[in-house]
Residue, then its C-alpha position, 0 to 999 in steps of 0.5 A: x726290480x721290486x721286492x718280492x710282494x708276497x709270500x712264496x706259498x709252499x703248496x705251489x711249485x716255487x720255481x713256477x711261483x717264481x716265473x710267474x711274478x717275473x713274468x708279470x713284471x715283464x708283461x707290465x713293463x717293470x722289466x723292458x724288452x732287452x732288459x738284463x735280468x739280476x743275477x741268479x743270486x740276486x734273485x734267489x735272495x729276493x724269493x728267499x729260495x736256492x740258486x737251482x729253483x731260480x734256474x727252473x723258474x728262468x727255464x719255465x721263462x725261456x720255454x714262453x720264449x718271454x727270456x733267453x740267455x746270452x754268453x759272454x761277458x756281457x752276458x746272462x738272461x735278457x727279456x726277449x722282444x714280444x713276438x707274434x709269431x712265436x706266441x701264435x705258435x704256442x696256441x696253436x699247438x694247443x688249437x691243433x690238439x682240441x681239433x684232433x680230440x674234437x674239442x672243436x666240432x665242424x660247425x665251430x670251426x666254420x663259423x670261426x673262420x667263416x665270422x673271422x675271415x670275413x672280417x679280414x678279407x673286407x679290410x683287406x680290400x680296404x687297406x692292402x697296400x701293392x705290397x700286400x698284393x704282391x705277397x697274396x699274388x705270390x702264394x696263388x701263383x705256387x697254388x696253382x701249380x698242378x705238381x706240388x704235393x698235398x702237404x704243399x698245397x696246404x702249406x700254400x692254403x695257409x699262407x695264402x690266408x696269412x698273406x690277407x691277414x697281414x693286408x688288414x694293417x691290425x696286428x691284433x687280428x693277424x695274432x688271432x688269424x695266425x692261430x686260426x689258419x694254422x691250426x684249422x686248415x691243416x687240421x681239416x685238410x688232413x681229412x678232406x684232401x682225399x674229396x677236394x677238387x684243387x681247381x675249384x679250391x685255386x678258382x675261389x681263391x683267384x676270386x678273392x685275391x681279384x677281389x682285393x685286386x679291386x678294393x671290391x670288399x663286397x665280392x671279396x667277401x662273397x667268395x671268401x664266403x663261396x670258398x668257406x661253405x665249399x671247404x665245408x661241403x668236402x669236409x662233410x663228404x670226408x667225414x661221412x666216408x670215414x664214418x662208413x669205412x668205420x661202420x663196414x670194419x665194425x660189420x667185418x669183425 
């Protein structure tokens, strides 16, 4: 490791100071990914700070899952390999949390997906290998199963767009798709499951996958599109209804 290049600025959290130069580091590569990290001591000499502050900062690493800690002799804080789905997770959570202030309106919503999603479904068809088939096929047979619950049925909605995203063969894009499909739909579906018709939702989703089925970009596109302003429509019925229902208490009081 590098000395310490500037400063810690007492105005700052040190621990937080701490993480983030180390976390640079790992970002740039001075620290590999399995790369044992020096001691507690070894870095509390390098910052000029205490042992406790270092502890903070490597719990402020763990927490970004960028470290973890190993027991044993050989043991200590290691650079964790970079993880996809980990670091959608931690966008996602805050996506999810803009949906429900209404960050995010109705019409920013769609248009992601929509822009977003066709995009995906096009490389898809180019690019999906009878792997990527098969997994997209998978997760439509349990959709269309007429006994599962609605948590379920979304569950199976996003995997079903997960199962696309991977098909693109762009890690990028499945990055970017694994936070809009986890945070969107489930935030949309809490509202409109009451006003959806689960066959015509299963119907647009067979046209896609028979779409891919093909290498037919054009109409997979089509239907992703269907599928979308479908989505849309019952979004808006929701939405109007909760405002009525919200009106007549407002009237009752």
């Amino acid at each position: 490791m590098e000395e310490a290049r500037s400063e810690i600025q007492a105005t700052k959290s040190l621990a937080h100071q701490i993480a983030t130069a180390l976390q640079q580091e790992i970002v740039q590569g001075t620290l590999s990914v399995e790369e044992r990290l020096p001691s507690e001591a070894e870095i509390a000499q390098r910052f000029g700070v205490s042992q406790p502050t270092v502890r903070e900062a490597l719990k402020i690493l763990a927490a970004k899952k960028l470290v973890r800690s190993k027991r044993g002799p050989n043991g200590g804080m290691f650079v964790n390999a970079p993880s996809l789905t980990a670091a959608s997770q931690m966008l996602q959570e805050m996506t999810t949390w803009f949906v429900g202030l209404g960050v995010f309106g109705l019409h920013e919503i769609v248009e992601a997906r929509l822009l977003l999603g066709r995009i995906c479904v096009r490389l898809a068809a180019e690019r999906a290998t009878p792997e990527d088939i098969a997994s997209i096929e998978a997760t439509l047979v349990a959709f269309e199963r007429n006994d599962i619950s609605d948590e379920e049925f979304c569950r199976l909605d996003v995997a079903f767009h997960h199962a696309i995203a991977q098909a693109t063969g762009n890690n990028e894009l499945r990055f970017i798709m694994l936070v809009v499909n986890d945070s969107l739909i489930p935030a949309t579906n809490m509202i409109s499951f009451r006003f959806r018709e689960r066959g015509r939702v299963v119907a647009l989703h067979a046209d896609i996958l028979q779409a891919l089925r093909t290498r037919n970009a054009d109409a997979a596109t089509a239907a992703f599109e269907e599928l979308i302003a479908y989505q849309s429509s019952v979004y808006e019925k929701a939405l109007a209804a909760r405002q009525g229902d919200s009106a007549k208490k407002q009237e009752n009081r």
